[in-house]
C-alpha positions in Angstrom: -240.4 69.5 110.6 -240.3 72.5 108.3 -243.8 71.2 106.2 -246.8 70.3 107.4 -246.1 66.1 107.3 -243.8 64.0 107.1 -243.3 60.5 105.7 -242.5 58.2 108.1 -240.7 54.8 106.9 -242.4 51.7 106.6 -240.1 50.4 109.5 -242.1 52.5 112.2 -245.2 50.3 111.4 -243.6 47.3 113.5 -244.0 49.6 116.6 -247.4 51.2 116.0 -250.6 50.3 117.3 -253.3 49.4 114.1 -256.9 48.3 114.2 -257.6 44.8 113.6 -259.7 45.6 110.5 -260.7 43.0 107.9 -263.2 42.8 105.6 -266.2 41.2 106.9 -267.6 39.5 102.8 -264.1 39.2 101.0 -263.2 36.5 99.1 -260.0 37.3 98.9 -257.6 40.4 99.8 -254.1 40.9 98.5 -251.7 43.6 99.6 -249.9 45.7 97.0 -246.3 45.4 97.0 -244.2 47.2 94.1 -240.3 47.2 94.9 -241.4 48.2 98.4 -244.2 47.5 100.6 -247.6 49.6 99.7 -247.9 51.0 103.3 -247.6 54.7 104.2 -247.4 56.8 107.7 -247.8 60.3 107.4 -247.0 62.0 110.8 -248.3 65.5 110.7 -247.6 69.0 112.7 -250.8 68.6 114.7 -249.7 65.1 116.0 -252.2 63.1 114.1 -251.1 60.4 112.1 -252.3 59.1 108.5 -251.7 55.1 107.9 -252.7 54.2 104.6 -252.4 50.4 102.6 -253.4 49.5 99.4 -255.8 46.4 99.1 -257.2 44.4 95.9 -260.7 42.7 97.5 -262.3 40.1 95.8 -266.2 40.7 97.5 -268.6 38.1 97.8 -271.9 39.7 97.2 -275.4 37.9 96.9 -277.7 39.0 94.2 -281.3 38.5 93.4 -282.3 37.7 89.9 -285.8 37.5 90.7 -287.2 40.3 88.6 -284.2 40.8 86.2 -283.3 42.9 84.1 -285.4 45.0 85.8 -283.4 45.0 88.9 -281.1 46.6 90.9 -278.5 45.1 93.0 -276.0 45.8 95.4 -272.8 44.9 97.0 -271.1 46.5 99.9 -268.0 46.4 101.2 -268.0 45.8 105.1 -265.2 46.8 107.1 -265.5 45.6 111.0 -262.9 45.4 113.9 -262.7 42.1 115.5 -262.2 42.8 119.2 -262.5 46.5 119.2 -266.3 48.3 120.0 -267.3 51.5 118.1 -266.5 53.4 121.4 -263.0 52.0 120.6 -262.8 52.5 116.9 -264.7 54.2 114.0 -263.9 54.0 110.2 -264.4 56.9 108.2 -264.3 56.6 104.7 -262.6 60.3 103.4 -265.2 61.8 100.7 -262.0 63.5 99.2 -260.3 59.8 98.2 -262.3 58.3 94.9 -264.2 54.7 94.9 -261.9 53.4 92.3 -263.7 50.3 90.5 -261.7 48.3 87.8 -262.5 47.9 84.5 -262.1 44.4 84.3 -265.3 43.2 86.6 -266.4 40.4 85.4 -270.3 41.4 85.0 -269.7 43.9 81.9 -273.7 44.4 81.4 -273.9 46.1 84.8 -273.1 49.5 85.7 -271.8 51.2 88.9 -274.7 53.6 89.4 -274.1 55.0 92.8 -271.6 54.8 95.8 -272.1 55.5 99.6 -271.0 55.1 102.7 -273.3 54.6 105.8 -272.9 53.3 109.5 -272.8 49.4 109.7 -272.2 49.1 113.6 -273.6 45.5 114.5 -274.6 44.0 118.2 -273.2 40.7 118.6 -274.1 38.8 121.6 -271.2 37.2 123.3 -273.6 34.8 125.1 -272.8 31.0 124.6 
C-alpha cells in the first residue's frame, strides 16, 4: 500500500464479519444506492478497518405537549446490537463526522437546538 488506506470493493463485504446493528425507534430505514451500492471499506496501514453505509431513518419519537410552546422536546436515535453485549461491541459516534438534519422535517416551527451522544447500554433479562 503506498498511502495510508485503501478502498476496498464493495464485494469484500460478503466475507466480513458486521454487527447486527439496527435502530432500536425507526420507522423506517432505507439504504442509499446511487449507480452502486452506498457501502465503503477502508482498510488502513495499521490493520484497522473503516465500514461505512449511508442510511435515511424515519424515527419514531414521542413528544409531550403538555406545557407547549414552552417546551422542549427530544428525539434520539438508538442504535443497539441484537445478540451482541457491550463487552462484544461498542458504537462510537466520531465527533469529526457532522449530524446532518434535512431541511425538509416536517415540524418547520421547531428548531434543532443541540446534539449529543451518550451511553445507552440497557439490561435485558433473558428470563421467561
Amino acid at each position: 500500500m503506498t498511502s495510508e488506506y485503501r478502498l476496498l470493493e464493495v464485494e469484500w463485504l460478503q466475507k466480513m464479519w458486521r454487527p447486527d446493528s439496527f435502530f432500536k425507534n425507526a420507522k423506517q430505514v432505507t439504504f442509499q444506492t446511487m449507480t452502486i451500492p452506498n457501502h465503503y471499506v477502508w482498510l488502513y496501514k495499521s490493520k484497522s478497518i473503516l465500514y461505512m453505509v449511508k442510511l435515511t431513518l424515519t424515527l419514531s419519537c414521542a413528544m409531550n405537549y403538555a406545557i407547549y410552546p414552552h417546551d422542549v422536546q427530544e428525539c434520539k436515535l438508538q442504535m443497539e446490537s441484537l445478540s451482541h453485549t457491550t463487552e462484544d461491541l461498542i458504537f462510537e459516534w466520531d465527533p469529526d463526522v457532522p449530524l446532518v438534519v434535512d431541511d425538509n422535517i416536517e415540524l418547520p416551527q421547531f428548531d434543532l437546538v443541540n446534539n449529543r451522544t451518550a451511553d445507552c447500554s440497557q439490561v435485558y433479562s433473558t428470563v421467561i
